[in-house]
Every structure is written in structure tokens, then in C-alpha cells.
Residue, then its C-alpha position, 0 to 999 in steps of 0.5 A: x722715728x715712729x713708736x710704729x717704726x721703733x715696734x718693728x724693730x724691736x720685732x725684728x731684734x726678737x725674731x733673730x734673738x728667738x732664731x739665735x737660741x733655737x739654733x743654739x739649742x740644736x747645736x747644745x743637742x748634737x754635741x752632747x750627744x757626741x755623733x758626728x760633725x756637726x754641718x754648719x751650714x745645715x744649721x744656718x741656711x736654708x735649701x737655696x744657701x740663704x740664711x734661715x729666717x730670711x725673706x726671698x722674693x721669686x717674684x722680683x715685682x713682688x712688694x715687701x710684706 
């Protein structure tokens, strides 16, 4: 495997490990401040019911980025 490759990864493992904590946080917020139930789904996925943070392409010709 490439170091190119291997620095992609550990991007990726930090981009979810980053989206992970600001969710957590989200949550940590709502709950102390004891309102109403909380949605998950609200928290985890975005307007079209994917999960947040992911890649989508409308175009199916449209290459990776």
C-alpha cells in the first residue's frame, strides 16, 4: 500500500472520528438542556435520509473526487 493511499485513510478515519464528536456534542447539549426527544435521524442524516458526511453523486457519469 502507498504512504498516498495509507494518508487517505487516516483522513478519512479523522473526517468520521471528527463528525462522530460534533454529534456527540449536539447530543451532550440537547439532553442537558432536558427539552423534548431527541430525533435521531435529525442528528445522523441529511434531507435526502443518507447518512451526513457522505458523498452522493446526482450525476451517475460523475467521477470520484
Amino acid at each position: 500500500m502507498s504512504l498516498d493511499t495509507e494518508n487517505e485513510r487516516q483522513r478519512g478515519r479523522e473526517a468520521r472520528l471528527q463528525a462522530m464528536r460534533a454529534i456527540s456534542k449536539r447530543l451532550a447539549a440537547r439532553l442537558r438542556e432536558g427539552g423534548p426527544p431527541i430525533d435521531h435521524a435529525e442528528l445522523l442524516y441529511d434531507e435526502r435520509g443518507l447518512p451526513k458526511g457522505t458523498w452522493v453523486y446526482d450525476d451517475p457519469d460523475e467521477t470520484a473526487r
